[in-house]
C-alpha positions as CSV (number, residue, x, y, z in Angstrom):
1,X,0.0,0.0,0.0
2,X,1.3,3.7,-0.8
3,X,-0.3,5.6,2.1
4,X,-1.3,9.4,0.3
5,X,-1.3,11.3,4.3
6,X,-4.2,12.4,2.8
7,X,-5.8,11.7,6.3
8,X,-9.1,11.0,5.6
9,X,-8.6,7.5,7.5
10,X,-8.2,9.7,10.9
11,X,-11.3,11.7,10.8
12,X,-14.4,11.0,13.0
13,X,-12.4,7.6,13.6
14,X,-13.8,4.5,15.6
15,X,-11.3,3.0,16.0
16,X,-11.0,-0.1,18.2
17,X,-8.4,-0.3,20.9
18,X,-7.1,-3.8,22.3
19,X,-5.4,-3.9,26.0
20,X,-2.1,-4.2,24.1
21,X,-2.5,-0.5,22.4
22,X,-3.7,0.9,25.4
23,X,-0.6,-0.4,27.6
24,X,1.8,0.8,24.6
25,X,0.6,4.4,24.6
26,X,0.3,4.1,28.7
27,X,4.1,2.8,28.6
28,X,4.8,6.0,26.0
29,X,3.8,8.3,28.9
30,X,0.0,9.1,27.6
31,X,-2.9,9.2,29.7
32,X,-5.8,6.2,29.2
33,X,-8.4,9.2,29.2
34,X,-6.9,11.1,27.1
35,X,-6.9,8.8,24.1
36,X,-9.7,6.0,25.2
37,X,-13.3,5.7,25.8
38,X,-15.2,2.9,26.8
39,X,-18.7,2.3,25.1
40,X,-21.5,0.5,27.1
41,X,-20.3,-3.2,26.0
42,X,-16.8,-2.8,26.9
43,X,-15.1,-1.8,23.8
44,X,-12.2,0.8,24.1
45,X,-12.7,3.1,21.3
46,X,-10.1,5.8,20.1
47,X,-11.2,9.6,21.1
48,X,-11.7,12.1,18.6
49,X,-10.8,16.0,18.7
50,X,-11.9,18.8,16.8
51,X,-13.1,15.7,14.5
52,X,-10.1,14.0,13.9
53,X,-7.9,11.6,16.1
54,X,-6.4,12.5,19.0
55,X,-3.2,11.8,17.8
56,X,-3.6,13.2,14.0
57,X,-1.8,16.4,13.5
58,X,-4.1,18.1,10.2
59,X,-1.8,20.6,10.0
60,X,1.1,18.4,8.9
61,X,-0.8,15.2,7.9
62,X,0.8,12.9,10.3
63,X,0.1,10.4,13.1
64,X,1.8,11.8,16.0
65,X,2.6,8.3,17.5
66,X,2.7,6.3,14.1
67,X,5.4,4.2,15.2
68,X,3.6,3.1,18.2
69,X,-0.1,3.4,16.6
70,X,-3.2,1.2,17.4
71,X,-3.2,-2.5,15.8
72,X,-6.0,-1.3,13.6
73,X,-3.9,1.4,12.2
74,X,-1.4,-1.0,11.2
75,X,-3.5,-3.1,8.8
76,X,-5.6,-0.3,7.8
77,X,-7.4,0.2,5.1
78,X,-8.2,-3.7,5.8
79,X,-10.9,-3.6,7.7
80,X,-14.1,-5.9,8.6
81,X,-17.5,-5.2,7.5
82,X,-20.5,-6.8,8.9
83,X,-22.4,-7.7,5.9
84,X,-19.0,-8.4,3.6
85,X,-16.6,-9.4,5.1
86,X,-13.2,-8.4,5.4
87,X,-12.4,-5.7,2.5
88,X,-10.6,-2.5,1.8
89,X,-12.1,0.0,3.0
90,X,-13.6,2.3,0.1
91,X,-12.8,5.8,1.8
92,X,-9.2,5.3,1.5
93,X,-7.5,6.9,-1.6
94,X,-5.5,4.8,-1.7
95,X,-7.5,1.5,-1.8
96,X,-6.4,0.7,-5.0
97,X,-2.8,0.8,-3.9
98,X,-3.9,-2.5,-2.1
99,X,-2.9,-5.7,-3.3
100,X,-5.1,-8.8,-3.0
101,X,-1.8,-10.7,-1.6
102,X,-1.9,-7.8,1.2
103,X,-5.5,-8.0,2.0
104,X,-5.3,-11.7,2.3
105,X,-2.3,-11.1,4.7
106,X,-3.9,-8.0,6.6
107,X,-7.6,-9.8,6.4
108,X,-6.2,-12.5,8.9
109,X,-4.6,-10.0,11.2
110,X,-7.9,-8.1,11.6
111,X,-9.8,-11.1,12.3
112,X,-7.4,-12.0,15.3
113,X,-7.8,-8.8,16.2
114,X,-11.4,-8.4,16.5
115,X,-11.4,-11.6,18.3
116,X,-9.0,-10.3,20.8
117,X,-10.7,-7.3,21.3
118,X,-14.1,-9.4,21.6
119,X,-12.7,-11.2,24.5
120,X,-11.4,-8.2,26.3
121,X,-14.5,-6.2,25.6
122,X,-16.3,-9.3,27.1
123,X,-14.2,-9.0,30.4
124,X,-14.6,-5.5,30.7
125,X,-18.3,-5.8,30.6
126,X,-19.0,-9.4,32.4
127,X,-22.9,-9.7,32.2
């Protein structure tokens, strides 16, 4: 994939966070509640500000902690849709970048993923 830094991926994101990310960026010196919210079933979800990530800088088009960013940022624009599957996700401008060999490769890593985040989610919110 040729990423464009167009940044289109960053905005009003919803991201999913897994206990590893969170524990990264903790480690890295950020603060949980500054970069994480927890919806009603559990799920730790990436905050947004002035409608883009926390950590998306729009003036230079950059990911301020790319080299530590959420599992789901690495295998972006892979991504899992309810009704389809797992596909490239068709805001990015640079979906056609993607090869199938890639989005075979990604696919798998964002169905582990969800899985894991599933299970943590789950643990979070014990019914």
């Amino acid at each position: 994939m040729r990423c464009l830094n167009c940044g289109v991926c960053c905005k009003e994101t919803e991201m999913l966070l897994s206990q590893e990310d969170i524990k990264l960026l903790e480690k890295n010196g950020y603060q949980k509640e500054s970069f994480a919210r927890f919806d009603k079933a559990g799920y730790a979800i990436l905050r947004n500000r002035q409608g883009n990530c926390v950590f998306y800088d729009p003036k230079k088009h950059r990911c301020n902690i790319y080299t530590m960013r959420p599992s789901g940022c690495r295998v972006y624009p892979v991504i899992y849709d309810e009704d389809k599957g797992i596909i490239i996700d068709n805001i990015c401008h640079a979906q056609d970048t993607v090869s199938e060999q890639e989005k075979q490769r990604k696919g798998k890593q964002v169905a582990a993923l969800l899985k894991r985040i599933d299970n943590q989610a789950q643990q979070n919110n014990p019914k």
